[in-house]
C-alpha positions as CSV (number, residue, x, y, z in Angstrom):
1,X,0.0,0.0,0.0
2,X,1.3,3.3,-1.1
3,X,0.1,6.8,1.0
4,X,1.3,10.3,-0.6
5,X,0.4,12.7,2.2
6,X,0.1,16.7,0.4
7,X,0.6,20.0,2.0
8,X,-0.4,22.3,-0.5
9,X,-0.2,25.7,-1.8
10,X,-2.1,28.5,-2.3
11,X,-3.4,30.4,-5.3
12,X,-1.3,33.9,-6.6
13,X,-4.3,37.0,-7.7
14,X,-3.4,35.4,-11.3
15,X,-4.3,32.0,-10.6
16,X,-0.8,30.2,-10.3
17,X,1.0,28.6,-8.0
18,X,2.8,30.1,-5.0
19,X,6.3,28.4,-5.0
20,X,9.1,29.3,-2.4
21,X,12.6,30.1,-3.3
22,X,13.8,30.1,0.1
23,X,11.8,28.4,3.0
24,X,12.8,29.6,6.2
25,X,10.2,28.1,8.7
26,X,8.8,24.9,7.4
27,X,5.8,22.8,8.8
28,X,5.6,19.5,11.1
29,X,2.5,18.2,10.1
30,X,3.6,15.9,7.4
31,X,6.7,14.6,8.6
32,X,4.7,13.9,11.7
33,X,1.7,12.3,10.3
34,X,4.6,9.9,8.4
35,X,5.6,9.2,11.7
36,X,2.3,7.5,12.9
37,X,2.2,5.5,9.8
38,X,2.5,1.8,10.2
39,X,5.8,1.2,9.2
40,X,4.6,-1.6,6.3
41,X,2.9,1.1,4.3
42,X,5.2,3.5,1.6
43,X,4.6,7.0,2.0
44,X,5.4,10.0,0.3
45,X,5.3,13.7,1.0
46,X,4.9,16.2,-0.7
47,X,5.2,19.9,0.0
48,X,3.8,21.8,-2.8
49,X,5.4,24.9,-2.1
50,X,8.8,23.2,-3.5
51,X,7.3,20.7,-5.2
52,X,5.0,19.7,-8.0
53,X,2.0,17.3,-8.0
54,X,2.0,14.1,-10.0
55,X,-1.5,13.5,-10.4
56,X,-0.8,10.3,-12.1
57,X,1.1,8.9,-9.1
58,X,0.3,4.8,-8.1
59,X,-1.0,6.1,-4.8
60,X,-3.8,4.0,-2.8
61,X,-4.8,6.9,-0.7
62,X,-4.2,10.5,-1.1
63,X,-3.9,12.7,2.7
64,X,-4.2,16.6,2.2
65,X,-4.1,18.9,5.0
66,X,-5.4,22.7,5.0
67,X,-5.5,26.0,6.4
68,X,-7.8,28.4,6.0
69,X,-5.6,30.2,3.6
70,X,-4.4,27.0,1.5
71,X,-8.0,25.4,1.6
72,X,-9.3,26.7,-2.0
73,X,-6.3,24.9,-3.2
74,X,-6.7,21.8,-1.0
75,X,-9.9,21.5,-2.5
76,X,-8.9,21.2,-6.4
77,X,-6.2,19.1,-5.6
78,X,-8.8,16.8,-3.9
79,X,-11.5,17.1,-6.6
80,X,-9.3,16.1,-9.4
81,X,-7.3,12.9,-7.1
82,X,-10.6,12.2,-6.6
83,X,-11.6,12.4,-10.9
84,X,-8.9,10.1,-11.0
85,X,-10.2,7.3,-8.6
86,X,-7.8,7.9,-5.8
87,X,-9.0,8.0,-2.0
88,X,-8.8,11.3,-0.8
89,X,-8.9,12.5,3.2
90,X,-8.5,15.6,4.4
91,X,-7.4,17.3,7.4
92,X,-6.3,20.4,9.6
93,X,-7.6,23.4,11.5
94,X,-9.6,24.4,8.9
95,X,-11.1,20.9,7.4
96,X,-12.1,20.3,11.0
97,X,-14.3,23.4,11.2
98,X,-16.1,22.9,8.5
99,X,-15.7,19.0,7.8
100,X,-19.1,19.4,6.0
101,X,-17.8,21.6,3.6
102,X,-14.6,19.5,2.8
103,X,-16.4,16.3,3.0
104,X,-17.9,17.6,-0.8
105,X,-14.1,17.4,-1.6
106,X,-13.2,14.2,0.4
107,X,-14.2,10.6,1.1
108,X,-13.0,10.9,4.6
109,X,-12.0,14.2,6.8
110,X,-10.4,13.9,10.3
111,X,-11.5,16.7,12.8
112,X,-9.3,17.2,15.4
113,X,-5.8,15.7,16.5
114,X,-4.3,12.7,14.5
115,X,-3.0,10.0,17.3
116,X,-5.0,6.8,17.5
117,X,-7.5,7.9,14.2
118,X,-4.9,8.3,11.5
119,X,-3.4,4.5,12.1
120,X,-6.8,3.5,12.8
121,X,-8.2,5.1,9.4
122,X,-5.2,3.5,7.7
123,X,-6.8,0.4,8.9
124,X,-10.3,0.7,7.7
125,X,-9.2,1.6,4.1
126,X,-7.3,-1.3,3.8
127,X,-10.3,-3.3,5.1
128,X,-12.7,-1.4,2.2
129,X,-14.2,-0.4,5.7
130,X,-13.7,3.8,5.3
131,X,-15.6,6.0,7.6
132,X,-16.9,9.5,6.3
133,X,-15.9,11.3,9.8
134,X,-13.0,10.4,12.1
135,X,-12.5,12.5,15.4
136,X,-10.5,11.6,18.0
137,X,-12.3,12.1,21.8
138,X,-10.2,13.8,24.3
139,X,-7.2,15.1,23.7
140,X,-3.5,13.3,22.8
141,X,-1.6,11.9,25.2
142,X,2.1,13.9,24.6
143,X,4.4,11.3,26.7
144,X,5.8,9.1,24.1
145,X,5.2,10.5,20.6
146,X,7.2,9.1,17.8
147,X,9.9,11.4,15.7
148,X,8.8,12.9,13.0
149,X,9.8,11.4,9.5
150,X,12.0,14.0,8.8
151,X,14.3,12.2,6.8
152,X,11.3,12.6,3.8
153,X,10.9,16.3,3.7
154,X,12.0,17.5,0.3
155,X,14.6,21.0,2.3
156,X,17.8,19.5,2.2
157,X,19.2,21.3,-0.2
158,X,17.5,24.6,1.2
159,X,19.8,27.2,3.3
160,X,19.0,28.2,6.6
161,X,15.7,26.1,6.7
162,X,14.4,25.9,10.2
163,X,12.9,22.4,11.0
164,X,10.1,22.0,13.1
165,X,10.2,20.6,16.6
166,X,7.0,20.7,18.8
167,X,7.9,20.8,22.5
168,X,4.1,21.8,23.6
169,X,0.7,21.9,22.4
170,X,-2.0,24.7,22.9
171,X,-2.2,27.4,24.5
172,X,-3.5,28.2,28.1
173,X,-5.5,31.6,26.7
174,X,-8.8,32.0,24.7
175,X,-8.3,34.9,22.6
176,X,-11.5,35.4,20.9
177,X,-9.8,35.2,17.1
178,X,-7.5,32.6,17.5
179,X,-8.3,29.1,16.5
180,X,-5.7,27.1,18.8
181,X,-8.1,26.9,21.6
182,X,-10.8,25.5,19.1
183,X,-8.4,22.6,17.8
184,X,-6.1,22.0,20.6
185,X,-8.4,22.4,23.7
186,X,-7.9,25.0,26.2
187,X,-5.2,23.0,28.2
188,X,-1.5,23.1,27.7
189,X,0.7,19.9,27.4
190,X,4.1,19.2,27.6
191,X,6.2,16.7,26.0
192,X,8.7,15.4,27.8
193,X,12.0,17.3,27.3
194,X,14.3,14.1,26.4
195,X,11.8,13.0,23.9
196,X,12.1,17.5,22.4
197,X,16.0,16.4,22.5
198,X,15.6,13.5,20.3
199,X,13.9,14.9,17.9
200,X,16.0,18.1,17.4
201,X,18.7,15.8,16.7
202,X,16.6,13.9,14.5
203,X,16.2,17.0,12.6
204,X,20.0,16.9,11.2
205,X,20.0,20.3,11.2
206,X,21.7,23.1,13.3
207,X,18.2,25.5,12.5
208,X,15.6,24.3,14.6
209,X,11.7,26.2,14.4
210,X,10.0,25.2,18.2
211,X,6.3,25.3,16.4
212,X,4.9,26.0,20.1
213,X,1.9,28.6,19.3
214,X,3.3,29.9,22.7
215,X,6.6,28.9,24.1
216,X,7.5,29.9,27.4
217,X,4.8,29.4,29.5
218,X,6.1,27.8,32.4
219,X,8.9,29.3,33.6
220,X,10.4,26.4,35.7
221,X,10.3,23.9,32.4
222,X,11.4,26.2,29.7
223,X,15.1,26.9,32.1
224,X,15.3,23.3,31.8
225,X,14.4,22.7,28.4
226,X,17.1,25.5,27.3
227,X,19.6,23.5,29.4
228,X,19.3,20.5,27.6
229,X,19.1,22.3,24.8
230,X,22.5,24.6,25.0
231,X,25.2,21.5,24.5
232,X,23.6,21.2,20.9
233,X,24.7,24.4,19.5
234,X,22.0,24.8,17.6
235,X,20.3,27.7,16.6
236,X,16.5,28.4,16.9
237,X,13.3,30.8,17.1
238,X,9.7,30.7,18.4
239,X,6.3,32.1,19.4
240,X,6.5,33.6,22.8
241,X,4.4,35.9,24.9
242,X,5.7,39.5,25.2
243,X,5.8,39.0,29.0
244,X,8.8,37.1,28.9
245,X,10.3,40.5,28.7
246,X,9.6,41.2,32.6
247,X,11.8,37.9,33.3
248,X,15.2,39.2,31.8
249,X,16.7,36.2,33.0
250,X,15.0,33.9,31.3
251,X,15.3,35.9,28.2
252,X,19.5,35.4,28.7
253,X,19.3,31.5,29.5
254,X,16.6,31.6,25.8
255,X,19.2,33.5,23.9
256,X,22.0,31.1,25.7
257,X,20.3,28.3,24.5
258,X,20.2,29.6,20.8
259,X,17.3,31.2,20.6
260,X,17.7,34.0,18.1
261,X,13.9,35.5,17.1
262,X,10.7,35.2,18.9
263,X,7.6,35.7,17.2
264,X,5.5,38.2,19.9
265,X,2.0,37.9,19.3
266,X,1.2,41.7,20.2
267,X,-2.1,42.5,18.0
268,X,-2.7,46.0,19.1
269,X,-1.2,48.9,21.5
270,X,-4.6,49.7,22.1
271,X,-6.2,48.4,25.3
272,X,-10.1,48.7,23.9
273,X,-8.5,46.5,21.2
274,X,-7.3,43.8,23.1
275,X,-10.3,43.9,25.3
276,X,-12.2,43.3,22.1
277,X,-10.1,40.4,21.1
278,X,-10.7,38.6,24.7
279,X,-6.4,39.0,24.9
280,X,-6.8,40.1,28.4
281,X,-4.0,39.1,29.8
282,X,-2.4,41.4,27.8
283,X,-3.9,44.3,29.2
284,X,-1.8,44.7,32.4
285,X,1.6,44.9,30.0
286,X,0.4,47.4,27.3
287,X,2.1,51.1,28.9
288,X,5.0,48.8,29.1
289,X,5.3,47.0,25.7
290,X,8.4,49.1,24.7
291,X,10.3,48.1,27.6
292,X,9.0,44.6,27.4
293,X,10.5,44.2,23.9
294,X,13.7,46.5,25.2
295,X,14.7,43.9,27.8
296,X,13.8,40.9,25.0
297,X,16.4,41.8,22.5
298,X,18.9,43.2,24.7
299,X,19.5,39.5,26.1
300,X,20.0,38.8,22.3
301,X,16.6,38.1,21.1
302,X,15.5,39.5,17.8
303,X,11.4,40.4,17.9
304,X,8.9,40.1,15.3
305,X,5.9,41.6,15.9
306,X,2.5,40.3,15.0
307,X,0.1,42.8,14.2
308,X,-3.6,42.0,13.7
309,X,-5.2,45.4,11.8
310,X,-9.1,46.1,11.7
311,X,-9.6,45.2,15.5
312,X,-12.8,47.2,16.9
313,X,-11.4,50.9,17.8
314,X,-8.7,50.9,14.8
315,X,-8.4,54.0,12.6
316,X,-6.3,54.6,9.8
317,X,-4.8,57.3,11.7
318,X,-4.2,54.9,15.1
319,X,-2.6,52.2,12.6
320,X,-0.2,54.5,11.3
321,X,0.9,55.3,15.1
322,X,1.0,51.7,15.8
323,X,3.7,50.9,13.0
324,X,5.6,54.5,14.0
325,X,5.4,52.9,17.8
326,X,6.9,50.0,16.3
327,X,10.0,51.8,14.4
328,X,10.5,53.7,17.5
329,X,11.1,50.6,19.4
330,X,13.1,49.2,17.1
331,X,11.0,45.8,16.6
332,X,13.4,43.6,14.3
333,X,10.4,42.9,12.2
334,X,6.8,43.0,11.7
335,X,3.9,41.1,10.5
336,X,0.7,42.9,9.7
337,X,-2.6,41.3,9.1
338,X,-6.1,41.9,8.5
339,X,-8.1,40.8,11.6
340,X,-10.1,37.3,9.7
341,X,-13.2,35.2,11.5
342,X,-11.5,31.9,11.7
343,X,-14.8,29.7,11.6
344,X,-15.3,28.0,14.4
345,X,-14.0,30.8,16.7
346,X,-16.0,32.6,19.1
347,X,-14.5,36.2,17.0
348,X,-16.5,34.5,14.0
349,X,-19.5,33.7,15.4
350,X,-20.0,37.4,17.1
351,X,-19.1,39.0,14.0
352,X,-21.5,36.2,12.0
353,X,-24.5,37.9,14.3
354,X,-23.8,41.2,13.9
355,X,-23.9,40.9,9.9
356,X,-20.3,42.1,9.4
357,X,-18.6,39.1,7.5
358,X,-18.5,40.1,3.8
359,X,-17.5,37.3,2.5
360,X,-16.4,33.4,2.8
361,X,-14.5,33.2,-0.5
362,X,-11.2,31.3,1.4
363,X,-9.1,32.9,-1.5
364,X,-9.9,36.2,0.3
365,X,-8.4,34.9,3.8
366,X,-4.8,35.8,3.5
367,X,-4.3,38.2,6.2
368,X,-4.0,40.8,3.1
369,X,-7.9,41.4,2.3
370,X,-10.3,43.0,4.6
371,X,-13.0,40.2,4.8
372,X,-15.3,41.6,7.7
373,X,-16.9,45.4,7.8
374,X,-14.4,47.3,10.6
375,X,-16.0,49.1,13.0
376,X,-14.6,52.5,12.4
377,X,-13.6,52.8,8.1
378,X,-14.4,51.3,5.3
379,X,-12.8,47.9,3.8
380,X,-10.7,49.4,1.5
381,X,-9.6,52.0,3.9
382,X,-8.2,49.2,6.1
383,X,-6.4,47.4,2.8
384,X,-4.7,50.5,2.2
385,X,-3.2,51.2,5.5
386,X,-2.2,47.9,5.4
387,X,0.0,47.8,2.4
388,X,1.4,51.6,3.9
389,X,2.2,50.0,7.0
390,X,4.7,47.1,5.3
391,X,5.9,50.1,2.9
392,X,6.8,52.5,5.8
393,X,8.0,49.7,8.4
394,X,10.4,48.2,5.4
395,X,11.5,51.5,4.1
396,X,15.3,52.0,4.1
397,X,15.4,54.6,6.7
398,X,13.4,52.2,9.3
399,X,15.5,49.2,8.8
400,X,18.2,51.2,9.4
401,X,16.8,52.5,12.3
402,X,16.1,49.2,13.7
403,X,18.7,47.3,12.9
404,X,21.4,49.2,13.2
405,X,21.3,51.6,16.3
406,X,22.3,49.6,17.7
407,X,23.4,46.6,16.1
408,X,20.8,43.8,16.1
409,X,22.3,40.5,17.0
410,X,22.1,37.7,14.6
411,X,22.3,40.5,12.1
412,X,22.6,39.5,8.8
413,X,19.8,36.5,8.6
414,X,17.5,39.4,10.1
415,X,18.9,42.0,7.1
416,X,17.9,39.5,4.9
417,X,14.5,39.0,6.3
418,X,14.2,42.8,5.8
419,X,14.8,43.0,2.8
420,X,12.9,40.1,1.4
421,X,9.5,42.1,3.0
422,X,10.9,45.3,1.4
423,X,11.2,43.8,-1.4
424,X,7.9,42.3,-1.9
425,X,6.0,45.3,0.0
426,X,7.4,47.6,-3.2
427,X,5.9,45.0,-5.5
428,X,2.9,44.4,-3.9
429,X,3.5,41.0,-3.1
430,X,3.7,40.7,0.8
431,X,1.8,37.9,1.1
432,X,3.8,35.2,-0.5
433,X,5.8,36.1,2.9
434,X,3.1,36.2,5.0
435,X,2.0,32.9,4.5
C-alpha cells in the first residue's frame, strides 16, 4: 500500500501557484503524520510549495491537509485525485471546522488531532471499511510520541531552513480570534524534554523552528528545556508571549540556549483593542510593551511583531501610530494582518451575528484582504493602511533605524529578512511572505 500525504499551496491573484525560493520556517504536520504510519505502508510527501503534483502517481490513498488560507487549493487538488479514482482525506484546523464543507471534496476528513485515528483510518481503508468522519475524543496523550519522518521532507538542499520541533501543544488563553483553543483544547501539554531532545537531533539540522503557538509558558520547564538544549549548538526561534520581557533572565538562558527570534503575538497597542479580542492578559503589560520588547532583545533576542489590523477601535490614523510605535522601538520585524473570523471561533460567530462578514470566499483569507466590515472605516480603507504599513516599516530609513542603532544581533539573517519584506512590499507581493 502506497500513501502520498500533500501539504499544498495557495493560489497567486493570477491563478498560479505560489512556489518558495527560500523556506525559512517549514511545517511538522507531514513529517509527523509519516511518523504514525504503520511502518509496512510507503509513504510520500509532498510539500507543494517546492514541489509539483503528479497527479498520475500509483497512490492507494491521497492525505491533504489545509488552512484556512491553503483550503481553496486543497480542494482542487482533492476534486481532481478524486476524478482520478484515488481516496482522498483531508485534514487540519480548517477541514475540522467545516468537515461538511470539505467532506464535498473528500471521502474521509479527520476533525481534530491525529493520534489513535490516523493509524486506525489506515486500517479501515485497507479493510474497504472507510468512515466519512474520524474524530479523536479527548485530547492526545504527549508522553511518548514518535519522531517525525524528517528524513522525507523535500529541504535538504535549502539554506538556513528551520525544521520544526514541537515541544508543547495549545495554549492556556482563549483569545476570541485565535483558532488554537478550538483545535487544541484549552489545556497546555508538555512533551517530555528528552523526547524535544531527540527529535531536534533527528532534525539533522543546526536551525531548529519550536512550532509552540506559545513557548515559554512555564517558567520552571522552559530553564530546563534550554539546558538541555544549549550542549547542541543549535540555533533556533519561536512564538512567545511578550511577558517574557519582565523575566530578563529567562530571556539570557533563551538567547544562551540559541534562541535567536521570537515571534511576539502583540495584535494591538490599544487596550479597547485587546479587550475586544478577549487577549486580556495582555492588558496589564500594554504602557510597558516598549520596555517589554527593550529587555527581550537586549538578552539577544531579535522580535517580530505580529500585528492584527481592523480590530474594533482601529483607525487609519491609530494604525499609522501603531507601526511609528513600532519603528521607534526598534522591533526587528513586523507582520501585519487583517483581523479574519476563523470559523469556528468565538470572533467569528459574534461578527456572524452582527452581519459584518462580507465574505467566505477562502481565497480572500490571506491576512491581506479585509473580509469583515471594521467598526470605524471602510474595507478598503483598512487594505490601504495595510500595504502603507509594510511600505513605511520596510522602508530603508526604518530598517536602518532598527537594525542598526544599535546593532541587532544575529544580524545578517535578520537583514535578509528585511529585505525580502521590502522587497515584496514595493511590489505588492507581501503575502507570498506572509504565508
Amino acid at each position: 500500500m502506497k500513501i502520498l500525504l500533500v501539504r499544498p499551496s495557495y493560489y497567486l491573484p493570477n491563478g498560479s501557484i505560489h512556489k518558495l525560493h527560500r523556506p525559512y520556517l517549514i511545517s511538522g504536520t507531514l513529517p509527523y503524520l509519516a511518523a504514525l504510519t504503520p511502518p509496512d505502508i510507503e509513504i510520500e510527501l509532498l510539500e507543494e510549495n517546492v514541489q509539483d503534483i503528479n497527479f498520475d502517481g500509483d497512490y492507494d490513498l491521497v492525505g491533504i491537509t489545509a488552512m484556512i488560507n491553503t483550503v481553496p487549493r486543497a480542494y482542487d487538488i482533492a476534486d481532481e485525485f478524486r476524478r482520478r479514482g484515488k481516496t482522498v482525506v483531508m485534514g487540519g484546523v480548517h477541514v475540522s471546522s467545516v468537515p461538511d464543507e470539505a467532506l464535498q471534496h473528500a471521502d474521509a476528513v479527520v476533525i481534530g488531532e491525529a493520534e489513535d485515528v490516523w493509524p486506525q483510518l489506515i486500517r479501515d481503508f485497507q479493510k474497504g471499511e472507510l468512515k466519512r468522519i474520524y474524530r479523536r475524543e479527548g485530547w492526545a496523550d504527549l508522553s511518548d510520541l514518535p519522531t517525525p519522518r524528517y528524513d522525507l521532507l523535500p529541504f535538504k538542499g535549502f539554506p538556513l531552513t528551520f525544521y520544526p520541533v514541537q515541544t508543547t501543544r495549545g495554549c492556556p488563553h482563549n483569545c476570541e480570534f485565535c483558532a488554537v483553543t478550538k483545535f487544541y483544547g484549552h489545556c497546555y501539554r508538555f512533551r517530555p524534554i528528552e523526547q524535544v531532545i531527540r527529535d531536534v537531533e533527528a532534525t539533522q539540522s543546526k536551525y531548529i523552528f519550536f512550532v509552540d503557538d506559545n513557548f515559554a509558558v512555564n517558567r520552571k520547564r522552559t530553564i530546563e528545556l534550554c539546558q538541555a538544549l544549549k550542549p547542541l549548538g543549535i540555533t533556533w526561534v519561536t512564538q512567545a508571549e511578550v511577558r517574557i520581557g519582565e523575566d530578563p533572565e529567562l530571556c539570557q538562558i533563551m538567547a544562551e540556549s540559541g534562541c535567536k527570534v521570537v515571534v511576539v503575538g502583540i495584535e494591538t497597542v490599544n487596550p479597547n483593542g485587546l479587550a475586544s479580542l478577549g487577549k486580556k492578559h495582555n492588558l496589564p503589560l500594554v504602557h510597558k510593551y516598549a520596555q517589554l520588547i527593550r529587555t527581550i532583545q537586549e538578552s539577544g533576542i531579535a522580535v517580530v511583531a505580529s500585528m492584527i489590523f481592523g480590530i474594533d477601535g482601529d483607525t487609519s490614523q491609530s494604525l499609522r501610530e501603531t507601526v511609528e510605535f513600532l519603528i521607534q522601538t526598534r522591533v526587528a520585524g513586523a507582520m501585519f494582518y487583517t483581523l479574519l473570523p476563523y470559523p469556528g471561533t468565538p470572533l467569528a460567530q459574534r461578527l456572524e451575528a452582527e452581519g459584518r462578514i462580507l465574505t467566505k470566499d477562502w481565497k480572500l483569507y490571506d491576512a491581506m484582504h479585509a473580509v469583515i466590515k471594521p467598526s470605524n472605516m471602510e474595507p478598503e480603507e483598512l487594505e490601504e493602511v495595510l500595504e502603507w504599513a509594510y511600505q513605511r516599516f520596510y522602508s530603508l530609513p526604518s530598517i536602518i533605524k532598527r537594525l542598526f542603532f544599535p546593532p541587532k544581533a544575529y544580524i545578517h539573517p535578520i537583514i535578509l529578512y528585511n529585505l525580502e519584506y521590502r522587497w515584496a512590499a514595493k511590489r505588492g507581493l507581501i503575502g507570498l511572505l506572509t504565508q
